[in-house]
C-alpha beads as a LAMMPS data file, in Angstrom:
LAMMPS data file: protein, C-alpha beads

215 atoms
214 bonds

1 atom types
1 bond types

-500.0 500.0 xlo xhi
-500.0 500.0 ylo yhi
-500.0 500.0 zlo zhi

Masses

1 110.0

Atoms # bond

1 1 1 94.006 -364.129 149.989
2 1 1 93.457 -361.880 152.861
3 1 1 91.841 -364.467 154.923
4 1 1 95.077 -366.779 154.156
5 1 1 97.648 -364.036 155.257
6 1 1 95.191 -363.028 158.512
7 1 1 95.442 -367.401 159.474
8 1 1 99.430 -367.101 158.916
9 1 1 99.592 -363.850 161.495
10 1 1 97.610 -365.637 163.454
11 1 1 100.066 -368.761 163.376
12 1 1 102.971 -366.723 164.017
13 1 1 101.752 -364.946 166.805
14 1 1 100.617 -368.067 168.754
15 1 1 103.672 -369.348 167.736
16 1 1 105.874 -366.444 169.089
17 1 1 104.068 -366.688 172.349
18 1 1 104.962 -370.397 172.993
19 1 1 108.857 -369.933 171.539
20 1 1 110.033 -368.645 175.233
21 1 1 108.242 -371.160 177.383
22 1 1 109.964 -373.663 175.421
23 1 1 113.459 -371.540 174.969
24 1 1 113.755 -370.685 178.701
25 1 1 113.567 -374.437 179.674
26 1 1 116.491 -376.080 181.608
27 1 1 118.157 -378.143 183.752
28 1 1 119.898 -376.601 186.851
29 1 1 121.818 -377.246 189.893
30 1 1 121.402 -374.488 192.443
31 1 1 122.861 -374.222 196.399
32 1 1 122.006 -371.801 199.065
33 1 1 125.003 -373.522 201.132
34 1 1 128.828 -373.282 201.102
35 1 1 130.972 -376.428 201.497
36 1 1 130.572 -378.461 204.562
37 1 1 133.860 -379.150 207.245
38 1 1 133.668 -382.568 205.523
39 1 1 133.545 -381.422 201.735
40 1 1 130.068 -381.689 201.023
41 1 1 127.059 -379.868 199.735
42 1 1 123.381 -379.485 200.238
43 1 1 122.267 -378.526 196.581
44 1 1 119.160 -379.337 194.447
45 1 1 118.660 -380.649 190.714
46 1 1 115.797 -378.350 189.194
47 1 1 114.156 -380.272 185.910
48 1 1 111.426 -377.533 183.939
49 1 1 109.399 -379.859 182.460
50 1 1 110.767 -380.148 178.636
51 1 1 108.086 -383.297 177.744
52 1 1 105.027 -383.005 176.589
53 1 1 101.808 -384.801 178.540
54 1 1 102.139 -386.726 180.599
55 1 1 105.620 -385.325 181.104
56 1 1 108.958 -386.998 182.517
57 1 1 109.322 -390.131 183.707
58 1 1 113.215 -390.712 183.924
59 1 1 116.135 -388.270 184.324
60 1 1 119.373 -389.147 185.131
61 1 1 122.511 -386.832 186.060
62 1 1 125.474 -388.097 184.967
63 1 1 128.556 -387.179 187.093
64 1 1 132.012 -386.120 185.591
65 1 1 135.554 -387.738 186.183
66 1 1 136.731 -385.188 187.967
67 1 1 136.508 -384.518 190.617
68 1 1 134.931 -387.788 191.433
69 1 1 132.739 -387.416 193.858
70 1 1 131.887 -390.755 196.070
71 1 1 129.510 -389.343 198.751
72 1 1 126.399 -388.084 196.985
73 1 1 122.952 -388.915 198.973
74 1 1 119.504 -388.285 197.047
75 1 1 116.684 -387.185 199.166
76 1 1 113.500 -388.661 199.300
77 1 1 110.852 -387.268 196.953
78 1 1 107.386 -388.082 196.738
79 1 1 106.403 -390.286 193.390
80 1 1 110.174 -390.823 192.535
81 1 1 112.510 -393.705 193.420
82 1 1 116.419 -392.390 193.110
83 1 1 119.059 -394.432 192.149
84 1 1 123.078 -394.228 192.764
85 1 1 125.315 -395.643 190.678
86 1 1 129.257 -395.908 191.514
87 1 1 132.102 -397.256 189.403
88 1 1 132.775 -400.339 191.330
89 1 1 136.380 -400.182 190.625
90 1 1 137.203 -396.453 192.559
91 1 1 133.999 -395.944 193.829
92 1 1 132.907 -392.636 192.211
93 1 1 129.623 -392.165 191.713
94 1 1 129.028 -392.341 187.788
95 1 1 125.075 -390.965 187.326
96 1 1 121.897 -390.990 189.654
97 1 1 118.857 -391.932 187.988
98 1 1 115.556 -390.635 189.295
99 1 1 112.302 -392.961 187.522
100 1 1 108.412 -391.889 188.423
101 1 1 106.003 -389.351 187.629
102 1 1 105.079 -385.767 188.506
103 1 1 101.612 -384.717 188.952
104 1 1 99.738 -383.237 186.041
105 1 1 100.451 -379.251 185.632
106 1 1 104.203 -379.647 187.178
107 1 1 106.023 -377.211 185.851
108 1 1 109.231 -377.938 187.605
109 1 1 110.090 -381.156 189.221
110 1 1 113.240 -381.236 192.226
111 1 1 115.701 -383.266 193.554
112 1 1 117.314 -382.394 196.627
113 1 1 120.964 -384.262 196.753
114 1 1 123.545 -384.007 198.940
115 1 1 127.349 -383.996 196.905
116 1 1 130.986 -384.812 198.210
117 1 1 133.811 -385.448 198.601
118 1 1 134.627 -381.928 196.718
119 1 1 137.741 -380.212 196.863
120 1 1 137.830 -376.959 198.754
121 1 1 139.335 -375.128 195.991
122 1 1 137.115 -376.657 193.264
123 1 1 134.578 -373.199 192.490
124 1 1 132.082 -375.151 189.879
125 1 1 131.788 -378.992 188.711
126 1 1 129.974 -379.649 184.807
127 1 1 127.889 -382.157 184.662
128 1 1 125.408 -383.638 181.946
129 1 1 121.996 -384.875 182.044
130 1 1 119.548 -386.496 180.293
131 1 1 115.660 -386.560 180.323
132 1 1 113.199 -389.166 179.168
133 1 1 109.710 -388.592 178.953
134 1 1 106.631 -390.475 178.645
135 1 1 106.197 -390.884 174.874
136 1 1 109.999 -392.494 174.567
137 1 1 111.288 -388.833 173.217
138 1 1 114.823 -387.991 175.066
139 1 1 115.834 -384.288 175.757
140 1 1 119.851 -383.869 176.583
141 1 1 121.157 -381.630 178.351
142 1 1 125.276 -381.731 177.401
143 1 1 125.593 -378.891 175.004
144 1 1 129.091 -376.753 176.768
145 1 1 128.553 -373.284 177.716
146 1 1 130.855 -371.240 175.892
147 1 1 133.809 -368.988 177.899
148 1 1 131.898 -366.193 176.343
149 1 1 128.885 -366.828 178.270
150 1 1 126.285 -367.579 175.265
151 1 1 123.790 -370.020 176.471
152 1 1 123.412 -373.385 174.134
153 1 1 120.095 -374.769 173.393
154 1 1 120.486 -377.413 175.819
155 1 1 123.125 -376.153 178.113
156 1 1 124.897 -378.936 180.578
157 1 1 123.537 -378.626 184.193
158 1 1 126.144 -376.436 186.847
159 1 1 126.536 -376.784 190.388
160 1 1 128.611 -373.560 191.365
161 1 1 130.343 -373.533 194.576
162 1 1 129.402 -370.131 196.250
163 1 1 132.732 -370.329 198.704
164 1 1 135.822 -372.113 198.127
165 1 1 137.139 -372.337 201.687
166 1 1 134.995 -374.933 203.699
167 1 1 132.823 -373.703 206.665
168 1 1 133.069 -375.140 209.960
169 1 1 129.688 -376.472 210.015
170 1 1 128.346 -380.416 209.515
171 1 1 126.934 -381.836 206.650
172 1 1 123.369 -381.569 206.946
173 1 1 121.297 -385.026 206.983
174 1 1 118.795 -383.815 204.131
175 1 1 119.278 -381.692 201.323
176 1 1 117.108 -378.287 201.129
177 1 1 115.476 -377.291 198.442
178 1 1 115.128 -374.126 197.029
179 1 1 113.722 -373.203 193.719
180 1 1 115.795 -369.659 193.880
181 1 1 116.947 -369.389 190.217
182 1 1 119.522 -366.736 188.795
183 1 1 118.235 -363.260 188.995
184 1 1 119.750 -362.813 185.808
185 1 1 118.720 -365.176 183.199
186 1 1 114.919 -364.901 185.597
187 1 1 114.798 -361.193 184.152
188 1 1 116.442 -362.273 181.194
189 1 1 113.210 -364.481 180.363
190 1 1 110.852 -362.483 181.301
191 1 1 111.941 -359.370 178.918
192 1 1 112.078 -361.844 176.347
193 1 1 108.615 -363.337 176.978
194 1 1 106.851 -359.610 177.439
195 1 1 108.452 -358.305 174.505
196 1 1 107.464 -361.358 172.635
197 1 1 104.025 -361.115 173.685
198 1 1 103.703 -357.300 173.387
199 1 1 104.108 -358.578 169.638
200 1 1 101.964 -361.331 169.408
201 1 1 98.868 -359.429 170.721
202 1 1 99.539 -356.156 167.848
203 1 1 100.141 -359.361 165.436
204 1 1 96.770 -360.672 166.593
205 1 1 94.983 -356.932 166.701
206 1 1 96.150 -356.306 162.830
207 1 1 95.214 -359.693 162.054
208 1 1 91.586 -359.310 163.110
209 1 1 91.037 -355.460 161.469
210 1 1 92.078 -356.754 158.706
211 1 1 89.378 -359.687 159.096
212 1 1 86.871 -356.803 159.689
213 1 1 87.789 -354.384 156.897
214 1 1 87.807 -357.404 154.344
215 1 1 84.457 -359.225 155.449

Bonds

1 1 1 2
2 1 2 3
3 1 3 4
4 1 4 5
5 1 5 6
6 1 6 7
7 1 7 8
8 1 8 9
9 1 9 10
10 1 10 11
11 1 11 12
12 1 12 13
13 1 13 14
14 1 14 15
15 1 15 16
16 1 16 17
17 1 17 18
18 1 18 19
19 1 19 20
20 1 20 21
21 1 21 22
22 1 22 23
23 1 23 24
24 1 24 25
25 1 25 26
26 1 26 27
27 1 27 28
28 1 28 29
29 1 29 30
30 1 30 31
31 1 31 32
32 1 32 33
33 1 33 34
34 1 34 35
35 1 35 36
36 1 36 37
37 1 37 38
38 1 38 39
39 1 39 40
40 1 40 41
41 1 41 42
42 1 42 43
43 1 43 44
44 1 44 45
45 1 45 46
46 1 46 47
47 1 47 48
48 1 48 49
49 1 49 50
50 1 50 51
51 1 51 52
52 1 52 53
53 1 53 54
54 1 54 55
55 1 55 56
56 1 56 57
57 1 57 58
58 1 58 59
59 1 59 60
60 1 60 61
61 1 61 62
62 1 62 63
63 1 63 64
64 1 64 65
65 1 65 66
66 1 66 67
67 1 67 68
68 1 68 69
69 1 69 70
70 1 70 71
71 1 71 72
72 1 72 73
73 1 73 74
74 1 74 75
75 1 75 76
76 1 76 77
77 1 77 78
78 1 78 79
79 1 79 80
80 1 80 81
81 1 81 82
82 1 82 83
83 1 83 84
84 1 84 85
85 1 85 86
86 1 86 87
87 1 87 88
88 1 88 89
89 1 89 90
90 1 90 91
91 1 91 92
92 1 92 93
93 1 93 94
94 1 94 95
95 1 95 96
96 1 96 97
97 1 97 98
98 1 98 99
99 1 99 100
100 1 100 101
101 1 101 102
102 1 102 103
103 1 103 104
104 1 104 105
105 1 105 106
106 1 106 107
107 1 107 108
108 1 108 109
109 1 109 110
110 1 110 111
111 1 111 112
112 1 112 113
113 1 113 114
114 1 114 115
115 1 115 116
116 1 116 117
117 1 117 118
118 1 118 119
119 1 119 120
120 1 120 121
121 1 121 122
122 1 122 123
123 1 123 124
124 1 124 125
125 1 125 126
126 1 126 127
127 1 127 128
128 1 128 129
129 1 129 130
130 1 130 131
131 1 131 132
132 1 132 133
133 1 133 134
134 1 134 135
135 1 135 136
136 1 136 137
137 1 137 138
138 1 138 139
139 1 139 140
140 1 140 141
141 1 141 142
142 1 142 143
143 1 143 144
144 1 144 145
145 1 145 146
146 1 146 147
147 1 147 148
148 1 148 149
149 1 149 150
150 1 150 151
151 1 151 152
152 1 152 153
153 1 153 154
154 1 154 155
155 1 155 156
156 1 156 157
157 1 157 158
158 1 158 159
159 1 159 160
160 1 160 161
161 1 161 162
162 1 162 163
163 1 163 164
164 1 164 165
165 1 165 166
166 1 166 167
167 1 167 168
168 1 168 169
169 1 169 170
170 1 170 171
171 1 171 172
172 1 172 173
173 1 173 174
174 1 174 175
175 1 175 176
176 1 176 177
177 1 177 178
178 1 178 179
179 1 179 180
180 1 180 181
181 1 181 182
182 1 182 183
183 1 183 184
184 1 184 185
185 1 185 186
186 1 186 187
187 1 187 188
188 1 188 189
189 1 189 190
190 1 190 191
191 1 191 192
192 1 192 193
193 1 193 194
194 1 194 195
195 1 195 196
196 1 196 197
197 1 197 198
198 1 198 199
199 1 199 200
200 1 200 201
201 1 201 202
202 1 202 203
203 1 203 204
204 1 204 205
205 1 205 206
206 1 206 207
207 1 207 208
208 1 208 209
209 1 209 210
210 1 210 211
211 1 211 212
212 1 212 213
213 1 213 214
214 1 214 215
């Protein structure tokens, strides 16, 4: 019996150390830049990888209504081929779908676009997204964050506009890339994922004394 209850706190401490790593994964938008003269915006699409070995193969962001957006550029990335789709009757783009590979160990894979026409006084645009990965499993990211600010299980994907009013320089020709997440939910995880582990390893520590004291 003792050896049974020492295997379950075991379990539930391995188990409590993998719970954030698979919690804290998303799919993000983030910018360093303000708008361009000519509406536009250097931003990049950051996918953690949600699939297990060999990982993602296929993710496609899927572009709201409004606004629509019909200049939208993907940057070249090594091992993925980007496509641009557009409703052919007003020319918005509807999705781009990124299909390839990332090599084994990626932790995060990134798309640099480039996104316009947008409104000067737009200040964030929703979109949803959706991830396939290698074994034909889907992971979908189109879960509404809340006015309250409580983060879904699979929140939608965000691109925040840092500055309504448009700056007076061009559109540059590639997107950057920056892998800058937000300060806060980056501390946010790591509490979470110390404190978790801070009670995996006393979890672990009682299970084996007890191992001792009962051999």
């Amino acid at each position: 019996m003792i050896r049974k209850a020492m295997v379950a706190t075991l379990f539930f401490a391995v188990a409590l150390v993998a719970l954030p790593a698979i919690a804290g994964a998303h799919t993000e938008i983030t910018t360093e830049g303000k708008l361009s003269a000519d509406g536009t915006i250097a931003a990049t699409i950051n996918v953690e990888e949600e699939c297990p070995a060999p990982g993602t193969v296929k993710d496609e962001l899927v572009f709201p209504s409004t606004p629509a957006l019909d200049n939208v550029t993907a940057a070249p990335v090594d091992g993925w081929t980007a496509q641009v789709d557009k409703d052919p009757t007003t020319g918005a783009v509807s999705k781009i779908t990124w299909t390839g590979s990332a090599p084994a160990g990626t932790k995060e894979i990134l798309f640099p676009v480039t996104m316009g026409t947008i409104p000067s006084s737009t200040d964030s645009i929703v979109f949803t997204s959706v991830q396939t990965c290698a074994d034909g499993s889907v992971v979908r990211w189109v879960e509404p964050i809340p006015a309250d600010g409580t983060e879904p299980e699979f929140p939608t994907p965000v691109l925040a506009i840092k500055a309504t009013t448009p700056d007076t320089t061009t559109a540059p020709t590639k997107a950057a890339v920056t892998t800058t997440k937000s300060s806060d939910n980056s501390n946010t995880g790591i509490y979470i994922g110390v404190g978790v582990a801070a009670v995996a390893i006393v979890l672990i520590v009682v299970g084996v004394v007890l191992y001792k004291r009962n051999k």
